[in-house]
N, C-alpha and C positions, 0 to 999 in steps of 0.2 A: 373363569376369564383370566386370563395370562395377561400380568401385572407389566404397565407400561415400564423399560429401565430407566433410570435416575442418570441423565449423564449431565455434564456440567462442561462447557466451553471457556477455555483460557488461550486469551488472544497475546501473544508476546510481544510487548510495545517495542522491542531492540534498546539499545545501549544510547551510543550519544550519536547514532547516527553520522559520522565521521565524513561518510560517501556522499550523502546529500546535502554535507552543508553546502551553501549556507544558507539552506531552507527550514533548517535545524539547531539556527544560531538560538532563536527564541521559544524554540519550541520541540514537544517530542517528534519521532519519526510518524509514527500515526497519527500527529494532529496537523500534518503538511495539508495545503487545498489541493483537492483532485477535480480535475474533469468541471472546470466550473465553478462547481456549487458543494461540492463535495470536500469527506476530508478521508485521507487511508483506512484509517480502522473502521468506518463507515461498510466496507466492502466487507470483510471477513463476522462483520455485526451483523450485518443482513444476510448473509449465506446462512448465517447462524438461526434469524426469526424465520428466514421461507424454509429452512427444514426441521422446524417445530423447538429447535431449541432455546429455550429463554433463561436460564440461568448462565450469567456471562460474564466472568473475568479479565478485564487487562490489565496484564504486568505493566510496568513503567516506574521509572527512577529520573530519569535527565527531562528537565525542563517542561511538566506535567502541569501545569496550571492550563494551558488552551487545551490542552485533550480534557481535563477535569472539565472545564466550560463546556464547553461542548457535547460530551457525554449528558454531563448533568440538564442540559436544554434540549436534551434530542431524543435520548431514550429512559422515556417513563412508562410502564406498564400499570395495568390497574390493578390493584389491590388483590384480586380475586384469584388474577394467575400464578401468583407465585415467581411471578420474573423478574429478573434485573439485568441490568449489566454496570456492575462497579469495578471501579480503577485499586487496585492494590498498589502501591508504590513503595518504593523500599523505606525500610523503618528498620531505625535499631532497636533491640529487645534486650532482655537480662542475659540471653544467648547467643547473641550475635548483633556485632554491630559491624559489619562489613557491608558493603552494597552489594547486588546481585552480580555476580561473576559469572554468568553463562545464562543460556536459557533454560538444562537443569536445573542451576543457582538458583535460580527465581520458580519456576516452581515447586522443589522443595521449601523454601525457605516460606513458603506461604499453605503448605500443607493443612497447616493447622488451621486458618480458614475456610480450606474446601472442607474439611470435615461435615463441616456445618452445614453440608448439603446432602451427605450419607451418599454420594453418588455412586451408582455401579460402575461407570464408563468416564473417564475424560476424554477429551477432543483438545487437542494441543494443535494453534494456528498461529499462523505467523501476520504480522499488521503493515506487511509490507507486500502484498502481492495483488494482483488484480484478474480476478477468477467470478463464475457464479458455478456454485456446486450444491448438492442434495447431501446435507452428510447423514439423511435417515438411512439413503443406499450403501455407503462408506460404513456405517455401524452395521447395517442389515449385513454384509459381507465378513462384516470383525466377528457378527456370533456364529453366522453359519459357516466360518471356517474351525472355529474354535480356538480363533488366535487369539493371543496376550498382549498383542501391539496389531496394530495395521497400520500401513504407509500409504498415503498414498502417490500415486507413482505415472508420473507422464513419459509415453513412448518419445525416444530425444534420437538422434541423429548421432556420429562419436565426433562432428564438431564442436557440439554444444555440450560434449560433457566434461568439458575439462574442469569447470568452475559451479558444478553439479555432487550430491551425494549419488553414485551409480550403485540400483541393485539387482543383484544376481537371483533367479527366479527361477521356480520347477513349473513342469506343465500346468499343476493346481495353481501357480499364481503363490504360491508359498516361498518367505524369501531365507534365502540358503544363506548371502554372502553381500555384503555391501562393503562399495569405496569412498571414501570423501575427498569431491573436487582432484581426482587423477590428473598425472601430467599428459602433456599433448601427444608426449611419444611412447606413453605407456600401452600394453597391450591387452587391451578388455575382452579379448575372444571367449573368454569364459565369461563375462557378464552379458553376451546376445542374449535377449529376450526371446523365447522359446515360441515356436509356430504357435501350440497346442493354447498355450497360457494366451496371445492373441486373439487366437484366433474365438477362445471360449468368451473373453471378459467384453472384447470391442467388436469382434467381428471383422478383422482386418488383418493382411498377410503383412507378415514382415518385411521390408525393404531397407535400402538407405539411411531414407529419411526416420525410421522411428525403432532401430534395432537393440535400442539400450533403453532400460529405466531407470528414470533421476524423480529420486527424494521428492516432492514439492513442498516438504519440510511442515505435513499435514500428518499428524498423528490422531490412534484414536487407541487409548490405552485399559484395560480390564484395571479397574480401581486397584484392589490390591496387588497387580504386578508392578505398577507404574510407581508406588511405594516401596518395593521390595528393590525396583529398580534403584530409586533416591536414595538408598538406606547405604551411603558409600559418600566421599566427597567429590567426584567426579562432576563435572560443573556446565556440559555441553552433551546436549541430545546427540546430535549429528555427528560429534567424533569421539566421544566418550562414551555414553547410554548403549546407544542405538547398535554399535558393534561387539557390543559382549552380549547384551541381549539377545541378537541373534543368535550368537553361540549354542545358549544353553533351552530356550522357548519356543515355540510355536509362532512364527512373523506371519502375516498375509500382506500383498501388496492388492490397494484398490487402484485398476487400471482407470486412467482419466486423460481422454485425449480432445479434450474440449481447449479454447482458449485460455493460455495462464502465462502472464507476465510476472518477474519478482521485480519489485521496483525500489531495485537498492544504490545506484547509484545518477548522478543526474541525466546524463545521457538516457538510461534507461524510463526516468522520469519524463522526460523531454517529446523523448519519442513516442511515449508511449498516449500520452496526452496530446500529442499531434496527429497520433494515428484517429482517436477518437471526430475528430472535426470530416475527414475523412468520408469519400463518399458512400464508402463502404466499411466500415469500421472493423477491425478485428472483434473489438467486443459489443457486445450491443446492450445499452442502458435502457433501450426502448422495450425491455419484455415485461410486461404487465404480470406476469404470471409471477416473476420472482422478483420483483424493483428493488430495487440501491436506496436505500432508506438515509435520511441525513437532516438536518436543521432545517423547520418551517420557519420563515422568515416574513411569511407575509407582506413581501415588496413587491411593486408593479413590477407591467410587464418591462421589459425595454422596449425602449423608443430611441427608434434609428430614423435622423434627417437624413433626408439626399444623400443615402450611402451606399457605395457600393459594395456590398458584403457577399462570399462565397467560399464553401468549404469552411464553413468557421460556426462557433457554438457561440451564444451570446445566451447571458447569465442573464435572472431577473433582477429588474430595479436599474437597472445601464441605459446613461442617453449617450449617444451617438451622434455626432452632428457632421455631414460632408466627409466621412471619413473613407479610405479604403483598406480592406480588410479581406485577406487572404489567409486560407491553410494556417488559422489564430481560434483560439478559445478567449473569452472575455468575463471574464471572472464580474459573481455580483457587485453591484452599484458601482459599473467603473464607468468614469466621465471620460469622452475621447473627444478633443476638441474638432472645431472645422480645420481641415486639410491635412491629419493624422494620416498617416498608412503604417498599416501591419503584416508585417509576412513571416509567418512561422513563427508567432509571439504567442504564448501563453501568460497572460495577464490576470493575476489573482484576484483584485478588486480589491475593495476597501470592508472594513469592517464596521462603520457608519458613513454617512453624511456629512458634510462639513456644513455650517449655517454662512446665511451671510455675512454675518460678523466676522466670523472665522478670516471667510475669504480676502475681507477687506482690511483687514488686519495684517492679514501672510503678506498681502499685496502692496504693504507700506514697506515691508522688510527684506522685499523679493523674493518668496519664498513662493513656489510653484504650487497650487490646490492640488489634492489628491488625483490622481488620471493622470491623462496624459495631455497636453499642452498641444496648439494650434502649429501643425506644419511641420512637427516632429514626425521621422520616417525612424523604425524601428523593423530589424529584421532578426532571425536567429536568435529570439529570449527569450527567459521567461524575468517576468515584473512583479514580485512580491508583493504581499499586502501595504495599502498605504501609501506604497511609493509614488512622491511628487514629479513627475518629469516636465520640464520647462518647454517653451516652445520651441520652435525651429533646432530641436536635437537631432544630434544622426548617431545612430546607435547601430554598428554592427550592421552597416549599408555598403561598406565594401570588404574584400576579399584579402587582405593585409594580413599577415598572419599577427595572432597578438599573444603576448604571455602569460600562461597559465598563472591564478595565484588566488589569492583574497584581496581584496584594497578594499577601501574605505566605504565606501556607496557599493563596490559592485563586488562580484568572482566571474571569473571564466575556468570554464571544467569542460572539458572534451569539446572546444572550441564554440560553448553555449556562455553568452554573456547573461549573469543572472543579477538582476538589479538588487539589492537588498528589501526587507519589510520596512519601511519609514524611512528609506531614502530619501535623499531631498536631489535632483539632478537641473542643476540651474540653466536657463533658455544658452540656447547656443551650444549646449555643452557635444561636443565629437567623441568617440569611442569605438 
């Protein structure tokens, strides 16, 4: 019987997340809420269990205590299977006390932990994208080619690849030549994606729309290459590793032309969780066969009064009273008071209940209860965890152009007003 391989999953939590603040003030890039009820690393975790892999690493350094929470309450396997998924964060040693400088950086520097899994195979994932993939079929292609690295690689159009790793590809699917993030007026006729290579891995002719292959920053590396790789100071996959490699080894690209967002800046965050509410969704959460695994909470259902709701996702544990609510996601246990409207708001929820006391208490001090406040009209946001918004607020209800930045309560980034985590936005307030 031919011995199942040993591979082991390292999810890359990112740096300080810079592009998504300020959803990254308090926390890392993978512990952001997604979709609801969701949190990022949630997504590349579960691609991981529905393709059988249960030994599972995430890097992280900046602001690791809600991803620690979170992991720790959400994926526990039983004794039997020999699975995990634990957080590595940076740590100084007798050999290094630097933080991780790349995503190289951090997987080297933690080498000496994967040991302890004797793995034949790593899977190197990124904790910021939104995909569902099989990576037994991605490995099943890394041995039957006989590659040392595989990539895997979405058909992209040459407007989407400017801010892309672009790779260069033989009829086998085998990668010659790769670029990172080209300029707009650079000339990639030599990285066109090949009829043959198409036409074998997807089944589809090349056109316009998908004649170049970009990174999706999915590795799946042969143990000992992926250390022979490390054995230099070189500090980044994508522009240091990944191109010498090529050079001298055997690359396979795994073609995947399935839905895949990178969700690294807010816009892309924004939209991409708007899409979802959508009557047709790009991605669909609804597939039983592979589900989006994430924190059981055991909270009721939500209960909406007299509301008019459409196009829009509502989290468990949310009461709703007279509200209307459009093309919005409503994150769990968020209170929306009577005469509320929502259009195009992504509302994260609360992370408890507030009690009576609480209420009555905030309400001597004027301090708004968590949700959102009676008669408040909110358009274009999203509303962090926690955040108090007062009554009769207007937020982002007219067309005025406003200036980009940080302040106090709020940011606006590509003309998305994002409330802060434990904001306090006192009744009346304009914006």
């Amino acid at each position: 019987m031919k011995k199942d391989p040993k591979v082991v999953a390292i999810v890359l939590g990112g740096g300080r997340g810079t592009r998504l603040y300020p959803l990254t003030m308090d926390r890392s890039k993978p512990a952001v809420p997604f979709a609801g009820k969701y949190r990022l690393v949630d997504i590349p975790i579960s691609n991981c269990i529905n393709s059988g892999l249960r030994k599972i690493y995430v890097l992280t350094q900046f602001n690791s205590a809600s991803l620690h929470n979170h992991i720790a309450s959400t994926y526990n396997f039983d004794q039997f299977s020999g699975g995990f998924v634990e957080i590595l964060a940076a740590e100084q040693t007798n050999t290094s006390e630097s933080w991780y400088q790349g995503t190289a950086d951090a997987v080297r520097k933690n080498l000496k932990h994967f040991h302890d899994q004797n793995a034949d195979y790593y899977v190197i994932l990124s904790g910021d994208q939104l995909y569902r993939m099989d990576f037994a079929d991605m490995l099943q292609r890394h041995i039957d080619t006989g590659a040392e690295l595989t990539i895997a690689a979405k058909p992209i159009s040459r407007s989407q690849a400017t801010g892309l790793g672009i790779i260069g590809a033989d009829d086998a699917g085998m990668i010659k030549k790769f670029y990172e993030k080209p300029a707009a007026d650079m000339d990639l006729s030599e990285y066109k994606v090949p009829e043959k290579c198409m036409k074998d891995q997807l089944g589809l002719d090349v056109n316009s729309s998908n004649e170049y292959l970009a990174s999706m920053g999915i590795y799946i590396f042969t143990a000992q290459a992926m250390e022979e790789a490390l054995n230099n100071d070189k500090t980044d996959f994508g522009k240091e590793i990944i191109p010498g490699f090529i050079k001298t080894r055997p690359v396979a690209a795994y073609l995947f032309d399935d839905f895949w967002e990178d969700i690294g800046t807010i816009k892309n965050f924004y939209e991409t969780n708007l899409n979802l509410s959508s009557e047709k969704p790009l991605f669909n959460f609804y597939d039983e066969s592979a589900p989006i695994y994430t924190h059981r909470r055991h909270l009721p259902a939500t209960k909406a009064n007299f509301c008019n709701i459409s196009c829009s996702l509502t989290s468990e544990g949310s009461i709703i009273t007279n509200a209307y609510i459009v093309n919005s996601i409503i994150g769990v246990r968020t209170f929306i008071e009577a005469g509320a409207s929502l259009d195009g708001v992504y509302c994260m929820g609360a992370s408890r209940y507030e009690t009576d006391e609480e209420k009555a208490e905030n309400a001597k001090n004027g301090i708004p209860n968590i949700g959102i406040g009676k008669a408040t009209i909110i358009k274009k946001a999203i509303i962090d965890q926690n955040a108090r918004i007062g009554a009769n607020c207007r937020i982002g209800i007219d067309n005025i152009p406003r200036p980009e930045g940080d302040f106090e309560m709020y940011s606006i980034h590509d003309g998305i007003i994002v409330i802060n985590k434990n904001a306090i936005i006192p009744d009346g307030t304009v914006m």
